[in-house]
N, C-alpha and C positions, 0 to 999 in steps of 0.2 A: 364356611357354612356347613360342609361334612363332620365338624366334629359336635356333637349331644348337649345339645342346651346351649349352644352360638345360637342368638337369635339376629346380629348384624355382626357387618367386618366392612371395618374400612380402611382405606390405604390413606399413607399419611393425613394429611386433612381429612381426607374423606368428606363425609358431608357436613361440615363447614364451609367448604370451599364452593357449596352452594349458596351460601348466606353472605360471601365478599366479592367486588370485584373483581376484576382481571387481574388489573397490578398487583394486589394483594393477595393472589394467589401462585402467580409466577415465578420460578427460581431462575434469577437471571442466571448467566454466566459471564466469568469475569477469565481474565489471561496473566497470568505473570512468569514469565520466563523460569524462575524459582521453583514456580510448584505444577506450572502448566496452565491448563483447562480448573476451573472450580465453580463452587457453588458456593454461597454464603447464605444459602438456606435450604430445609430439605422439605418443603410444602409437598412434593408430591412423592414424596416417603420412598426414595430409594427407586422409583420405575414410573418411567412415561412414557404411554403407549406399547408397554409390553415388554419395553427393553431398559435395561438399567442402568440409571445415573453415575454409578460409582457411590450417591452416599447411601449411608446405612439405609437399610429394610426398615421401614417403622408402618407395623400393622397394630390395630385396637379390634376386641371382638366385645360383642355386649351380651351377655350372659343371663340368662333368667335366673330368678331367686330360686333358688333352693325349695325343691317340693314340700319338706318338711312344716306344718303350719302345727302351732298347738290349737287354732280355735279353729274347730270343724265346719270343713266345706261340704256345701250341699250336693248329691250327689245322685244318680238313682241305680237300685239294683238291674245288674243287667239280667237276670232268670223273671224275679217278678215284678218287672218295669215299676215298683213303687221308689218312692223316692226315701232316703236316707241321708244321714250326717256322716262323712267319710271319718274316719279316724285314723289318730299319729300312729305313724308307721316306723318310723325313723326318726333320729335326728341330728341331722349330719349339722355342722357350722356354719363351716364356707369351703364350697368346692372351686374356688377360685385358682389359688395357688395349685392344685391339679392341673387346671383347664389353662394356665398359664405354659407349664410345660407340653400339655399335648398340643396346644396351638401353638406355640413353640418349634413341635417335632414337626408338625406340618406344613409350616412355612416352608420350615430346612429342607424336608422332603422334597416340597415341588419345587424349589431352587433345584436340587441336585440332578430333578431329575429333568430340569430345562438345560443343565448345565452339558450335563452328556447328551442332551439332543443336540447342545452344536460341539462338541470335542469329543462325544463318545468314538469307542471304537471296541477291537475287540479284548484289548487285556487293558490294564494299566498302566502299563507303559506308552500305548497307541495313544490313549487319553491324558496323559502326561506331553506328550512330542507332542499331539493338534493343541494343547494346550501353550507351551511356550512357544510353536510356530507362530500361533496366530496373536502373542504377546508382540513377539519381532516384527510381528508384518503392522501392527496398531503403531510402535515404537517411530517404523520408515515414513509413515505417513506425514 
C-alpha cells in the first residue's frame, strides 16, 4: 500500500477467501517420503501467519485508472474558490507494467529484509553460515 496509486493488496486469495468456506480456503498438507512436507495448493499465497509456506509469494495490488481523462472533471480554483472544468494535462496509457515492477521491487525488498532479521549478521558470510546452520538444524528435525 506504500507504493502511488495501490489503492488494495492482497495476499494470495486475499479477499476472496472472505466469500468461501473453510475447506475451500485451506491448503492442506500432504507427506511423501520423495518429496517430503507439500502442499497441492497455494490459497494463502506463499505466508500464513507471518511465516512462509515454502510455495511461491503470490500478491495482487489494485491500481487506480490513470489521471489522464479527455472529458473534463469539475473542479474549483483554489485562489478564487469558483468552480472550473479541469483540463488534459497528460496522457499517459497504462501505468501498469511500471507499477508491476515496483511492486515487484517491494515485495523482494521486505522479503530481504525479514530474511536478515533472522540470518543477518555482520558481513556475508555471517549471513551465509546462519543461513546453512539453520538449513542443517530444519534438515535433523
Amino acid at each position: 500500500m506504500g507504493v502511488q496509486a495501490i489503492k488494495g493488496v492482497e495476499i494470495g486469495l486475499g479477499f476472496d477467501a472472505a466469500r468461501r468456506l473453510g475447506s475451500e480456503v485451506h491448503d492442506e498438507i500432504f507427506y511423501e517420503a520423495s518429496q517430503g512436507f507439500y502442499r497441492e495448493t497455494n490459497g494463502a499465497g506463499g505466508t500464513e501467519g507471518g511465516i512462509s509456506t515454502g510455495m511461491p509469494v503470490v500478491v495482487r495490488a489494485a491500481m487506480k485508472p490513470i489521471p489522464t481523462l479527455y472529458k473534463p472533471l469539475r473542479s474549483v480554483d483554489v485562489n478564487t474558490k469558483e468552480p472550473f472544468e479541469a483540463v488534459v494535462e497528460r496522457s499517459d496509457v497504462c501505468a501498469v507494467p511500471a507499477a508491476a515492477v515496483v511492486g515487484e521491487n517491494v515485495v523482494a525488498w521486505v522479503i530481504a529484509d525479514l530474511f536478515l532479521d533472522k540470518f543477518g549478521g555482520d558481513s556475508m558470510q555471517e549471513v551465509e553460515r546462519n543461513y546453512r546452520n539453520y538449513l542443517e538444524q530444519v534438515k535433523r528435525r
